[in-house]
N, C-alpha and C positions, 0 to 999 in steps of 0.2 A: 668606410666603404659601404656602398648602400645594396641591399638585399635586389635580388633579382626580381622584376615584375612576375605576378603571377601569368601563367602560360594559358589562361583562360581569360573569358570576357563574359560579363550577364549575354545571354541570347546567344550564346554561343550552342553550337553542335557538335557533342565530340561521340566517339565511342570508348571503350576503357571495358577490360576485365574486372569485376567483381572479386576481390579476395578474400574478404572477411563481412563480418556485422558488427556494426556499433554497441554501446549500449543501450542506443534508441529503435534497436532492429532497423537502422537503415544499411545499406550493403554499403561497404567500402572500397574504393579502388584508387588506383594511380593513373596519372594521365597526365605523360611527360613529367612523372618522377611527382606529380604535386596532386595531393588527396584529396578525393572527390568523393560526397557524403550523396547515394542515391536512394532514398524509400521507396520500397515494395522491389529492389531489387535483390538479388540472393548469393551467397559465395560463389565461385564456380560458374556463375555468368557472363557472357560478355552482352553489353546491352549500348543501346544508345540514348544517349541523354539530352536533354537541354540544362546549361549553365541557368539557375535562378540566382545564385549570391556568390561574390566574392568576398572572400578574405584575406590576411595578408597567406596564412599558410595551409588555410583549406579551400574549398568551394563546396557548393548546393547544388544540385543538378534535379531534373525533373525527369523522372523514368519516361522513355517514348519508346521504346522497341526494345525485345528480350531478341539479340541474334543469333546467341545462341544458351538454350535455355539450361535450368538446373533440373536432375529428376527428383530431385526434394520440391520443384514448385508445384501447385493445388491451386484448384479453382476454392477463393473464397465463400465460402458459404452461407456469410454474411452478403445481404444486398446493396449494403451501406459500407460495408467494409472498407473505401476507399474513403469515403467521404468525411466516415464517423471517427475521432481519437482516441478512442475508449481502445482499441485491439491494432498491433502494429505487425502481425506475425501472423496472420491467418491465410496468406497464403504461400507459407512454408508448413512441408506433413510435420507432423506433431515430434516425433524420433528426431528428425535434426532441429527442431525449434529448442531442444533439450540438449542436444549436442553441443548448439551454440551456447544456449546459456553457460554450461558447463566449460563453454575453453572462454567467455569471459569473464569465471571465477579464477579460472586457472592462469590468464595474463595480468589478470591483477597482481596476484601476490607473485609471481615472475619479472616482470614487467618494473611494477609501481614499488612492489613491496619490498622485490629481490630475496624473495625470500623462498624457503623449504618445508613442505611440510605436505602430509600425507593425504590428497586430494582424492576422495569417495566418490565414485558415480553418482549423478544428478537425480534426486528423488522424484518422479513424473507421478501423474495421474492415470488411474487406470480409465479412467471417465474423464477427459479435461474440456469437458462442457457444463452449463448450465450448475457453476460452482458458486456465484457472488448471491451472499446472504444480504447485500444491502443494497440501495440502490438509490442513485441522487437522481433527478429528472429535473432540467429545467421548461419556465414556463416564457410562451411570448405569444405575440401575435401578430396575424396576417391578414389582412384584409378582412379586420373583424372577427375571425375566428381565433380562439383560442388553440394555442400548439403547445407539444411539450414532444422532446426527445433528447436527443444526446448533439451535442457542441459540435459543428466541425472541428478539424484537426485544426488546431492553431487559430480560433477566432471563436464566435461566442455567435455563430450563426446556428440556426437549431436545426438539427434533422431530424424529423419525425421521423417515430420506430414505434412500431406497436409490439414487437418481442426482439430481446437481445442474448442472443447466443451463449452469453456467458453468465446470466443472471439465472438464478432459480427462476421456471418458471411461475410460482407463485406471487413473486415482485412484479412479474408483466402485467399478470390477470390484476393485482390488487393497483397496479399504474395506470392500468386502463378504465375500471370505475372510477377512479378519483377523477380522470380525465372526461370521462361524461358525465360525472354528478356537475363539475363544476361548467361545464360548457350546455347543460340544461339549466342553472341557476344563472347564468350568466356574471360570471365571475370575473372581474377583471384580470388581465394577466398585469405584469408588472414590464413597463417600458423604461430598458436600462436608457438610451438616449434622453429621453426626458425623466427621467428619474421621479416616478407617478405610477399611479395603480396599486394592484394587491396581490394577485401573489407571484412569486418567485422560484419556489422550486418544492418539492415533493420528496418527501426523503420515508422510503419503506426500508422497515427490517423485518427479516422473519425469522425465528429461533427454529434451527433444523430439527433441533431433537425434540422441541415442543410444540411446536407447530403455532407459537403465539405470533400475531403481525403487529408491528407497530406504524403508525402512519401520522408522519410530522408534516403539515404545511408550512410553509416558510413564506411569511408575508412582511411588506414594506416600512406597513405600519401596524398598531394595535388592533385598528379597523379590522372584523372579516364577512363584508356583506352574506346576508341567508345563512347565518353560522347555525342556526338551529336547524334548518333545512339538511344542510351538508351534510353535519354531524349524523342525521338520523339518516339521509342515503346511504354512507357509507358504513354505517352500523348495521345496514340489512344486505347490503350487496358485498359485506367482503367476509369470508370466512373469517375464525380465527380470529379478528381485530379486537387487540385487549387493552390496546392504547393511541387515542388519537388526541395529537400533541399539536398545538399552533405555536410556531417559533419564530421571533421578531427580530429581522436583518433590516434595517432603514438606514444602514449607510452605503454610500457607494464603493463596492469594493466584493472580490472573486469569492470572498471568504461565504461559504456558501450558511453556516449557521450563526444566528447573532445569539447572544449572551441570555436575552431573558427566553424562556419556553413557559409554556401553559397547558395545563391539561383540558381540551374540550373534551373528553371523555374518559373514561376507565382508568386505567393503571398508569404513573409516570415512567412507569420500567416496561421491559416484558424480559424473558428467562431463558438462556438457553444451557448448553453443557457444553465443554470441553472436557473428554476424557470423564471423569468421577467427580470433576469438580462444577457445581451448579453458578452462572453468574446471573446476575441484574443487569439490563443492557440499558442506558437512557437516550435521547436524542446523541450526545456530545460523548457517550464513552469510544475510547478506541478499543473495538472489540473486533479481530481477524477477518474478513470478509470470505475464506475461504474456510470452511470449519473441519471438511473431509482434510486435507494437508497442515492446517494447523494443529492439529491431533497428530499428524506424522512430525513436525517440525517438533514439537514439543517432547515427543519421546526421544530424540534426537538431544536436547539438552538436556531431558534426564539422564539420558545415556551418557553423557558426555561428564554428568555432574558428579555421577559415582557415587549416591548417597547413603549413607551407611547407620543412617537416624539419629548421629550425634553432632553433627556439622551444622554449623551457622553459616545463613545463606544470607548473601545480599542483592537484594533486587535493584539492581538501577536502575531509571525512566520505567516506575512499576506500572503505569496508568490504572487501571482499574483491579491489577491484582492479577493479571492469569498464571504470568510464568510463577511468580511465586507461589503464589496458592498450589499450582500445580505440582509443584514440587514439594510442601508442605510436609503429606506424608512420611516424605524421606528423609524431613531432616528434623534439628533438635529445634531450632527459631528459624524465622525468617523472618528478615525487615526488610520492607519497602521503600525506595523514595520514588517521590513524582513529583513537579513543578504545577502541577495542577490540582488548586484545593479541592475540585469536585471529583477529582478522579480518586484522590485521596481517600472521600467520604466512601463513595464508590467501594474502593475496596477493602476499605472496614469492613462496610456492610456485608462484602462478599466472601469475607473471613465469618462475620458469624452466621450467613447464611448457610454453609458449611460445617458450624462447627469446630472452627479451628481457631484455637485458643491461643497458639503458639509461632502467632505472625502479628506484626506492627506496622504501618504504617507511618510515615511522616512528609508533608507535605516542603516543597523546599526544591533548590535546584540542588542536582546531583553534588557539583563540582564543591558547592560549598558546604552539602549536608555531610557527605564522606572524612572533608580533612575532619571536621568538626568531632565524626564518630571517632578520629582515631588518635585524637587526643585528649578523646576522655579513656581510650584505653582499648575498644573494642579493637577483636579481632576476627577474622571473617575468614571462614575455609574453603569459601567457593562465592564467586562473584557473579553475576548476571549481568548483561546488559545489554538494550536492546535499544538503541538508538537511535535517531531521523537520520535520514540522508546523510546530510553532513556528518555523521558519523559523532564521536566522545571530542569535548573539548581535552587540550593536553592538563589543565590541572584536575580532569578528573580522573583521567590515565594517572596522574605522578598521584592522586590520594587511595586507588585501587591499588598502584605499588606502596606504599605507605602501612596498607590494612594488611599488607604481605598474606594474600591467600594461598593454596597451594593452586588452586584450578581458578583460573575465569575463561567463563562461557559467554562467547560474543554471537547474537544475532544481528543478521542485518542485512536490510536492502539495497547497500549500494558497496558492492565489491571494490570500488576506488577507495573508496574513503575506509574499509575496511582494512583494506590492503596498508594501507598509511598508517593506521592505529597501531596493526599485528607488527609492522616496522620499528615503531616509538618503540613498543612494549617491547620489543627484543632488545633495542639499545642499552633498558631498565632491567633485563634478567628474564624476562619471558619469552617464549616460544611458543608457535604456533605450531603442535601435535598432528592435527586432523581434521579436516575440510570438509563438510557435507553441505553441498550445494540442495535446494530444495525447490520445487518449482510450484511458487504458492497460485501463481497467475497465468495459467495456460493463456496462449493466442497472443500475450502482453510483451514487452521485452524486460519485464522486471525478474529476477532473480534472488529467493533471499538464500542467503548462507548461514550454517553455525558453523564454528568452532572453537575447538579448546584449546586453550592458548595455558601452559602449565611453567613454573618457577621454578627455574632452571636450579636443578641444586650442587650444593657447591662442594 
């Protein structure tokens, strides 16, 4: 028997109640029983839409009239806000942009996970503006001028911004010299179509507690016309600058940094802190872009770890070292793994910048470094892991139960795929304790979560 046609058409005009948000902050609703996905609309609305896509069991609609509105909605404060994909929530007030996050931690492990466990109110920002310590900027051009700004939503069209709401402003001011030095040397921008030119994108970091900048250009080829010109502009017009890095992408493809980097000036690194512990940041480390909440979120898995200074900890997908390190203090060892030899080195290095004697690193994917540790005997009293989207593969779920910890502590940015692990893990003897949703990305629709997931005893 064949499924019923969808009750929609592309170009169609419907109206429909708003009941919930995605987890792409677009509003959700029914209309004629069959779900319609509308951006920039809000719970508790009724709106009317234009149909953009069909599918066999949802549709895409295009927000044209709020009929009747939400008192959570705000005027954007962004002038791009519509245009730009960087922020999908900025015009809902901040208290319900946290509300929602928090009931889409809470359907997940209901919902996906089916599961129980002790759900903490959502950790907000007292300030949830002008928080991102890094910042990418692509380059292109237009009738001869050089441009740089942020992406449309969903295409690679560039919208100039000269300041972005959610960036430190220190990243604008150091984005907009770069963007005159090279638009007075006449620099080529780099043409994805014809896959030609020089440069490609602009990547600042600045360390908050250190005040050091670092500034990567990201060009085509090895080529970087007037490079001793550049170099000495932006060594006079940007504070701070203790690292200015040329990094080579020459293949076609979104990935915005390629593999070799070069120092056109100063330091390969620059320095910043989380909490007591000091790191080295280089072009490619994953280093938190929010450092006010990533200092919340981190006391949140200490808390959760309960360390008592005689416990062996295992860090999974360590990258450059923070949670471990961070936790350091607390325990008797900690080892690291990470799939990425430079992030490896990385966090050596970040262990003896520190002084801490009593952490190891080892380079390797997780799934196959764990069985490995635990038939040579290790045993592991608290687990760490903090993994991509997609969430832990299941052999390295079944080698965390293997290592039989009493605690593992899971971070993570995607509550589906969370919710699906805390499920396996329960099957295997574990249980999810305690939920702390955390809101690393104001204005965004992302949400990260910890919790402690503990060994069910027998």
């Amino acid at each position: 028997m064949s499924k019923p046609k969808p009750p929609v058409q592309p170009g169609e005009r419907i109206t429909l109640p708003i009941t919930g948000q995605s987890h792409t902050g677009d509003g959700v609703g029914k209309y004629k029983g069959f779900t319609v996905f509308v951006p920039l609309a809000i719970a508790g609305e009724q709106v009317a839409a234009r149909v953009s896509r069909v599918k066999k069991s949802y549709a895409h609609a295009q927000l044209e009239e709020v009929l009747q509105g939400s008192s959570h909605r705000v005027a954007p404060p962004c002038p791009v806000f519509d245009q730009c994909g960087g922020c999908q929530l900025q015009h809902i007030d901040y208290p319900a942009q946290l509300a929602s996050k928090e009931q889409q931690v809470v359907d997940a492990f209901t919902r996906i996970g089916g599961l129980e466990a002790e759900i903490l109110p959502i950790l907000g920002m007292k300030e949830p503006w002008s928080y991102r310590n890094k910042a990418q900027v692509p380059f292109g051009g237009r009738k001869g001028k050089i441009q740089a700004g942020f992406y449309a939503a969903g295409s690679h069209q560039i919208i100039p911004l000269d300041h972005c709401l959610i960036q430190q402003p220190d990243n604008d001011r150091t984005i907009q010299q770069v963007i005159e030095s090279v638009r007075e040397l006449d620099i080529p921008p780099y043409d994805e179509e014809k896959h030609r030119g020089c440069l490609r994108h602009v990547m600042v970091r600045t360390g908050i507690h250190t005040q050091e900048v670092m500034v990567v250009l990201v060009t085509h080829g090895s080529e970087l016309p007037h490079r001793k010109q550049l170099v000495a502009h932006l060594r006079e017009r940007i504070p701070g600058l203790v690292s200015l890095i040329q990094n080579i992408q020459s293949h076609r493809t979104n990935v915005v940094l390629g593999k070799e980097s070069r120092v056109l000036w100063g330091e390969p690194v620059i320095h910043d802190r989380i909490g007591h512990v000091r790191f080295a940041i280089s072009p490619h480390s994953f280093f938190q872009v929010n450092p006010v909440q990533t200092e919340v979120l981190y006391e949140q898995v200490r808390r959760m770890a309960a360390l008592t200074g005689k416990e062996t900890v295992i860090d999974a997908y360590c990258g450059i070292g923070t949670i471990g390190l961070y936790l350091a203090k607390d325990a008797a060892q900690v080892l690291g793994v990470e799939s990425v030899p430079q992030a490896v080195e990385d966090a050596r290095h970040n262990a003896e910048l520190n002084g801490i004697d009593h952490a190891r690193f080892e380079a390797g994917p997780a799934e196959e470094v764990l069985p490995r540790w635990a038939r040579e005997g290790l045993r592991a009293d608290v687990v760490i892991v903090d993994p991509p989207r997609k969430g832990c593969a299941p052999e390295l779920l079944d080698a965390i139960v293997n290592l039989s910890p009493d605690r593992l502590v899971y971070v993570s940015c995607n509550p589906a795929t969370l919710a699906r692990d805390a499920a396996y893990l329960k099957e295997r003897g574990y249980t999810s304790r305690q939920v702390q949703p955390v809101d690393m990305f104001p204005h965004t629709s992302h949400v990260e979560t910890v919790v402690l997931i503990s060994r069910i005893k027998e």
